[in-house]
Each structure stands twice: as structure tokens, then as C-alpha cells.
C-alpha positions in Angstrom: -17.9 14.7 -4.0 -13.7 14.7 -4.4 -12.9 16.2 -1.0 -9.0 16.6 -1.9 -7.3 19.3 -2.5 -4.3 18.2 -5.0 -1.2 19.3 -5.5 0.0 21.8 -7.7 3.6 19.8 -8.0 1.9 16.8 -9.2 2.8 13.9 -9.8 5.6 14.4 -7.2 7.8 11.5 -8.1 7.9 10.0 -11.7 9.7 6.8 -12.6 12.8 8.4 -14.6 13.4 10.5 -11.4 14.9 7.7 -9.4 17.6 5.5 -10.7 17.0 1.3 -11.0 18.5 -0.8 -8.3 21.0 -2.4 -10.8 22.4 -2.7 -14.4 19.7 -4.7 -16.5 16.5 -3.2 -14.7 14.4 -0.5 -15.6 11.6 1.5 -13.0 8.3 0.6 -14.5 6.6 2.2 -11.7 6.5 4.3 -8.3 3.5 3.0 -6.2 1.8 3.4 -2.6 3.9 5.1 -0.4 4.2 4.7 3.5 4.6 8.2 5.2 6.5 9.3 8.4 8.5 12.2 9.9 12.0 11.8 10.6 15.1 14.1 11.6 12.6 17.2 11.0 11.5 16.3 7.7 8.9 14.0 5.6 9.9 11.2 4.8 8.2 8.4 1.9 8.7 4.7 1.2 8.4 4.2 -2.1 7.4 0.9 -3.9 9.5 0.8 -6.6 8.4 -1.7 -9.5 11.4 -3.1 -11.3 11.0 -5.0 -14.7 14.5 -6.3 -16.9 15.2 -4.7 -20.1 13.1 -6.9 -22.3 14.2 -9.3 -25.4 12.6 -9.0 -28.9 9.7 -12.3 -28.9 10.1 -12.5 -25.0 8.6 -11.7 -21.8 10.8 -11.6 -18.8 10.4 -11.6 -15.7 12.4 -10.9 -12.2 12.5 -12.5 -9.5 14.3 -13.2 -5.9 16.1 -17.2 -5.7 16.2 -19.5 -2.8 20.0 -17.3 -2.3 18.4 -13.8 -1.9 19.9 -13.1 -6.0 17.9 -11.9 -8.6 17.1 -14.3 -11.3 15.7 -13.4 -14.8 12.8 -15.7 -16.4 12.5 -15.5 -20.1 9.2 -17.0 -21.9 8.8 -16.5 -25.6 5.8 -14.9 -26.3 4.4 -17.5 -28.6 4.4 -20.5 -26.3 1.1 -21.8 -25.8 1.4 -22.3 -22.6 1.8 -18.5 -21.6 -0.7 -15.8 -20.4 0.3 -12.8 -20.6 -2.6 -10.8 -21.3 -2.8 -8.9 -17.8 0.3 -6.4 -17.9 1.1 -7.1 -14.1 0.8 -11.3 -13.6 1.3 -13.8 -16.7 0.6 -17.5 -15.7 2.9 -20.1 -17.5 2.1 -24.2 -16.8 -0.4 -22.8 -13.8 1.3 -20.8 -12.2 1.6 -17.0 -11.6 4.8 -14.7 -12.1 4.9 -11.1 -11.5 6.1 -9.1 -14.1 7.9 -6.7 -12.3 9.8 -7.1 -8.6 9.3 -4.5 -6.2 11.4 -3.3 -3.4 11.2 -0.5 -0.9 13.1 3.3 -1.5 13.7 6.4 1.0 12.8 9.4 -0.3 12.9 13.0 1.9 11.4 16.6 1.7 12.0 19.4 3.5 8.7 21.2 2.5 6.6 17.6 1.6 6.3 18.6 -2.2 10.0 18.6 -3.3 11.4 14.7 -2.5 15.0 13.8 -2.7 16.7 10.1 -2.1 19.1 10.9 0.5 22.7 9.4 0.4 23.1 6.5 3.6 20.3 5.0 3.2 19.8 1.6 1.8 16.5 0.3 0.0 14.7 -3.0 1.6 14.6 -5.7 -0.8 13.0 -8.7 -0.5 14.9 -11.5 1.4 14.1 -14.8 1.4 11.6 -17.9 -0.8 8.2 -15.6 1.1 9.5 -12.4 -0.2 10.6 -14.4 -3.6 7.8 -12.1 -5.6 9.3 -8.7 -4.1 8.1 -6.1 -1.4 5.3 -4.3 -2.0 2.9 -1.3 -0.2 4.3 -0.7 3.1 2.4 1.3 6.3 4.6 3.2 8.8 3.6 3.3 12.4 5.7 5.0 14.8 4.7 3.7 18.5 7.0 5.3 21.3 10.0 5.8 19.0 10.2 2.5 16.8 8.7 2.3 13.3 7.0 -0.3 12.4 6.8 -1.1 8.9 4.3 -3.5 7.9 3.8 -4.6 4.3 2.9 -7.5 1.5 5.4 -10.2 1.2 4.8 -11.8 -2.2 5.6 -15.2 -3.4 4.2 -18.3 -5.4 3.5 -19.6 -1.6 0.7 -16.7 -1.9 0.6 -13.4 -0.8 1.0 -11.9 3.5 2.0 -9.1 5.6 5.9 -8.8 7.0 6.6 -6.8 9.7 10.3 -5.1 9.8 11.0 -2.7 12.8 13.8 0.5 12.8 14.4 3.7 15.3 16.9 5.0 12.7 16.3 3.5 9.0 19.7 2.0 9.3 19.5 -1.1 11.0 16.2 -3.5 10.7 15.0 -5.8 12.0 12.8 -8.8 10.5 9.9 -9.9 12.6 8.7 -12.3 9.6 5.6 -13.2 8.6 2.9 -11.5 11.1 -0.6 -12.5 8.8 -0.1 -15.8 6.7 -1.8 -15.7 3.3 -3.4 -14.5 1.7 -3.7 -11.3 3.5 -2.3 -7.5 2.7 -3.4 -4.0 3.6 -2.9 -4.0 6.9 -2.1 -0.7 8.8 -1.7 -0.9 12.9 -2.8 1.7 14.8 -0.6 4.3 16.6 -1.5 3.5 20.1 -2.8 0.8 22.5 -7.0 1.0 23.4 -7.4 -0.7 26.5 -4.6 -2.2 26.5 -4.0 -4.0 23.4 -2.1 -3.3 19.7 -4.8 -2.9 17.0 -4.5 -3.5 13.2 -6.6 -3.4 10.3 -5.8 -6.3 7.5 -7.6 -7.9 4.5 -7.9 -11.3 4.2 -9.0 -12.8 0.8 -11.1 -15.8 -0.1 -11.6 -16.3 -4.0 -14.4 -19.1 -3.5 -16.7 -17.8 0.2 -16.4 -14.6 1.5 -14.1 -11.2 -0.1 -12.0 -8.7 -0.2 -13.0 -6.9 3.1 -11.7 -5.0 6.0 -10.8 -6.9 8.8 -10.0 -6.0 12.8 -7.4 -7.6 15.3 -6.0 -7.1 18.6 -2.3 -8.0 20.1 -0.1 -8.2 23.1 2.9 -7.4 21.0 2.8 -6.4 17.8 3.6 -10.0 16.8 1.1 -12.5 17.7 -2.8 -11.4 16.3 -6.0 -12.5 17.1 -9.4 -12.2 17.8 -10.3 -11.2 14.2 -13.3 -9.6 13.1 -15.1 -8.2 9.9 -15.6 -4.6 10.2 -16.5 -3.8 6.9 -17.2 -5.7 3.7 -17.8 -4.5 -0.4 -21.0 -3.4 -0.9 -22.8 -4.1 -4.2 -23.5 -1.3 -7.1 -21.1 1.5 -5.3 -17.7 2.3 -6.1 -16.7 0.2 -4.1 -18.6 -3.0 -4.5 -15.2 -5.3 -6.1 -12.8 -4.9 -2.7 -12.0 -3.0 0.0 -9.0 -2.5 1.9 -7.2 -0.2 4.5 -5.2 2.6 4.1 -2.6 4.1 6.9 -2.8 4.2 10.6 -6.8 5.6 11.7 -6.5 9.1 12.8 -7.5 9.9 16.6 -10.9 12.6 16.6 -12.8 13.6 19.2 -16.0 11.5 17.1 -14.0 8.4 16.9 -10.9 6.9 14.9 -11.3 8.0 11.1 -10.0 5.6 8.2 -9.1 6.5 5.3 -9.6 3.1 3.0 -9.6 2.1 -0.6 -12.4 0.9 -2.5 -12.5 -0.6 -5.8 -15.8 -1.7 -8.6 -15.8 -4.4 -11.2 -13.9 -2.4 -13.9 -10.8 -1.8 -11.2 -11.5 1.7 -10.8 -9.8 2.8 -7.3 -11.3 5.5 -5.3 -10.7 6.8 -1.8 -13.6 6.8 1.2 -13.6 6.8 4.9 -15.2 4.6 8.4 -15.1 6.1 11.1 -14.8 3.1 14.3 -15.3 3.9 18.1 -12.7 5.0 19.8 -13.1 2.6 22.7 -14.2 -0.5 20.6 -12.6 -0.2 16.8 -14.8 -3.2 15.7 -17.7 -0.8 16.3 -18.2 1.0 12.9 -19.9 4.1 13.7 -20.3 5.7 9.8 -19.4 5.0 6.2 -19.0 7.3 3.5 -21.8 6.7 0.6 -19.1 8.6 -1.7 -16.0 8.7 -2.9 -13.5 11.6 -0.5 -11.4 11.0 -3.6 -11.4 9.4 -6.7 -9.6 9.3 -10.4 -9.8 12.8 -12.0 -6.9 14.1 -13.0 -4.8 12.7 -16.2 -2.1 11.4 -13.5 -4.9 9.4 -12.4 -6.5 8.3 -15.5 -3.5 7.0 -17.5 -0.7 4.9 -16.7 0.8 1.4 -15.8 -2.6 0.6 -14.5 -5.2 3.4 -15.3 -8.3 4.8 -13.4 -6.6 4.8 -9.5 -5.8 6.4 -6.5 -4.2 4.5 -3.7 -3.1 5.5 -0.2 -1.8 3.9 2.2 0.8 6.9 3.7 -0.2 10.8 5.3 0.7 12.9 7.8 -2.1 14.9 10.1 -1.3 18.6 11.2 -4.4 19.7 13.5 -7.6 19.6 10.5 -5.1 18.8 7.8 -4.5 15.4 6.6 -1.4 15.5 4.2 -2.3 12.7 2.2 0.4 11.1 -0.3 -0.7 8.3 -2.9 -0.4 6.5 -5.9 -1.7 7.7 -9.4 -2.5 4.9 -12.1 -0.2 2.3 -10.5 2.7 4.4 -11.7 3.3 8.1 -10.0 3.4 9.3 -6.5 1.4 12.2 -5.8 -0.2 14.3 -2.8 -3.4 16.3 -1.4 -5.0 17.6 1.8 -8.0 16.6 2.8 -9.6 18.1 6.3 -10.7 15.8 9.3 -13.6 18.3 9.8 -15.0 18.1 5.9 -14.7 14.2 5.8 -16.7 14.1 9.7 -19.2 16.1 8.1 -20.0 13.7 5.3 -19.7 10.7 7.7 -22.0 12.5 10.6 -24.7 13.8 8.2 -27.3 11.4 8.6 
């Protein structure tokens, strides 16, 4: 039951079309994409996934030092000591390294199929020792004129959510760390209920507990609490390994629709949807048994990482949801998907 309607232009963005942040790197990958409008037009942020050009025997990896420069680690490929089986994290001595370093790209569209990196606009890199890892998957929320960008700060400390506000993608500012580790995936909604700021988030436990979809509430944006488990894997279904948000919930008249990601034991990524109520978003009113989306299309099946779609980025016009998201951990891409349909699967009983 794939519910999306892809596009035609797919994939819309391709490593090769952007150019690498300096001399040295190379684009490994485009991933995850927050969406937004801006100055009449549609705008991405774009994960870029930056790896250095690598040395014959060696495997090297980049990453941010304690003076916001980036640093090169080299570890020959025979040394005992290394893992580098998994093409994303190798472990050397016990601990983890990413093998690429990802920052945060402005792309534009007059149409939303055709995207362009504008000239005056800078990309957000990572800044200090909890962003030492890179940037990574950012959500846009625009609440009465300010965007607020939150997204996965990654380090050997472990892994959180930033928060970095802008009116005009110029100037930033750096709220820090708003969800300590390990935590990511968190989208905040685009108004107040009753009151209060509302995010979803996913907090991680690898011993008790799992990768599940979390709820909480906040006075500013800044301070969170009253957390609660709204959703959790569910064994045998596509999504029985994690779960995790998408973007912002879209307002219905049934209640406040989520688009989420769910994955299985062999890592394969599919899209599906709760729908919360709209008064109390830790009441979760439906579920989708199936996918609305999953890997189909050769984008999807082949890449850095094979086997996924990943959203967490659209833009809702009345019944259409303009839905952009990464393709096999390595291309951006996009499709429309109707509020209507995905009520219908969620309201059949």
C-alpha cells in the first residue's frame, strides 16, 4: 500500500550537483532534508555528508577540533585494532568515528522540483566539541515568523538535538543543546495547544527500553518536559527495529497527522503515519498497519546505504502534502501524498 505519488524529476539532488565545502573533501552523500517557504519560493536544508579524499591502505576520517577546524584521522586499514566493516561508523581502541562529517546546505526552487544553491547564503557547520561529529537531519518550524531549526548534534560525548533560530537565513542564533543524549528526531510542532510548545523526540536506550517516539511540552522552546511515550516498535512489522518522527504534525480536522519513520531488523526504512488528538498529542488516536511509503524505486534500493526512504521535510497545500526525502542515504528526492488517502487508512477500522 505505497500511497506516494513520486516524482518524475527524481532523484532531485545528486551528490556531484553540489560542490564540497573545501579543497580535500568529496560529497559522499545528500540526506534528509528540512523543508520551508521563504521569499516566495521552496526552500531545502540539505545534509551534506562530507568524506576526505582517501589514501591507498587508509581510512580517513573528518572531523571538527576543540578550535571549530577540521581535522583529518588516518588509520591504516590493517591495524588490528580497527573496525571498519560498517561503511558509516569504524571503531578504533573503543571508540566510534564517523566516516563522513556532515553539515547543513541551502538549496531553492521556484517550482519545488528544479533546486538551486543560491549565492548569500552560508552553510551551518558544526561548531563546537558537541557538534565535533558534524550536523545532521534538521526539522524547520516556522512559529510567528522565526524558524526554528532543530537537529542531531553528533560527537564522541554521544549523540542530541541543537536548536539554532533565524527570521532571515543570515544571522543565527545558537540556543545549544535542547535534548541531551542520546536523543535525535525531534520535530516541534507549528503552534501552541493549550498553551504550551510541543515536540516529538527519540530517546534511545541500547540495554531497557528502544528506539521510540516520544512527547514533550514547553514554555519556550528551550526548556522540555513532561515527557511521554507515544509510540513504540512493534514486533514482526516494518517497523519493529525503531521508530522515529518526521517533520512538524499536520493540523486536520480528525486530529494532528505524523508522518514518521519506521525501520525492521535488516535496516529497511519505510514511511507510515499516527494520527494524535488535537487537544492532547499524547493521545494516539490511529496507527497505520502499513507502510504510506516504502523502498521501490532503484533511487531507493541502491546507494550509500540501500533499501530507504527518510523524511523529515514537506510542505502541505490544502490535501496535498509535498513530501521531500532521502533515497538510500544518498539522494534527495520528492512525492505527494494526500491528507484525505492517509485518514482513510488510519480511520478504517
Amino acid at each position: 500500500m505505497d500511497l506516494a505519488k513520486r516524482f518524475k524529476q527524481n532523484p532531485l539532488l545528486k551528490p556531484a550537483d553540489l560542490e564540497p565545502s573545501r579543497a580535500g573533501m568529496v560529497i559522499e552523500c545528500l540526506l534528509n532534508p528540512g523543508v520551508f517557504r521563504f521569499q516566495d519560493m521552496t526552500w531545502l536544508l540539505v545534509r551534506v555528508a562530507e568524506r576526505p579524499v582517501q589514501q591507498a591502505g587508509h581510512i580517513s576520517v573528518p572531523i571538527y577540533n576543540d578550535y571549530g577546524g577540521i581535522e583529518i584521522l588516518h588509520f591504516r586499514k590493517t591495524d588490528p585494532d580497527l573496525d571498519g566493516s560498517d561503511p558509516r561508523v569504524i571503531r578504533y581502541k573503543g571508540k566510534d568515528y564517523l566516516t563522513t562529517l556532515s553539515h547543513l546546505r541551502l538549496v531553492c526552487s521556484p517550482d519545488g522540483k528544479v533546486f538551486h544553491e543560491p549565492e548569500g547564503y552560508t552553510p551551518i557547520f558544526g561548531k563546537d566539541k558537541l557538534e565535533a561529529y558534524g550536523i545532521e537531519d534538521c526539522r524547520v518550524t516556522e512559529i510567528e515568523g522565526t524558524f526554528n531549526l532543530t537537529y542531531t548534534m553528533v560527537s564522541a560525548l554521544g549523540v542530541g538535538v541543537g536548536l539554532i533560530q533565524t527570521k532571515d537565513w543570515n544571522s543565527y542564533d545558537r540556543r545549544g543543546m535542547i535534548f541531551p543524549p542520546h536523543n535525535k528526531d525531534c520535530a516541534i510542532f507549528e503552534e501552541k495547544i493549550n498553551g504550551k510548545y510541543y515536540a516529538l523526540h527519540r530517546p534511545s536506550s541500547p540495554q531497557l527500553g528502544g528506539n521510540f517516539i516520544w512527547l514533550s511540552e514547553s514554555p519556550d522552546l528551550i526548556h522540555w518536559g513532561n515527557h511521554k511515550c507515544i509510540a513504540t516498535t512493534r514486533a514482526n512489522m516494518w517497523d519493529s527495529a525503531r521508530i522515529g518522527a518526521g517533520a512538524a504534525p499536520i493540523k486536520t480536522s480528525e486530529g494532528w497527522l505524523e508522518i514518521y519513520h519506521g525501520a525492521d531488523a535488516d535496516h529497511r526504512y519505510c514511511l507510515g503515519a499516527l494520527l494524535l488528538d488535537l487537544n492532547d498529542p499524547s493521545n494516539v488516536l490511529a496507527r497505520t498497519e502499513f507502510p504510506l511509503m516504502e523502498p521501490s524505486e532503484p533511487y531507493e534500493l541502491k546507494g550509500f546505504f540501500g533499501n530507504v526512504v527518510f523524511t523529515n521535510g514537506h510542505l502541505v497545500k490544502e490535501d496535498t502534502i509535498s513530501l521531500y526525502y532521502g533515497a538510500s542515504d544518498e539522494v534527495i528526492c520528492g512525492a505527494e501524498l494526500s491528507v484525505k488517502s492517509i485518514l482513510r487508512t488510519l480511520l478504517i477500522k
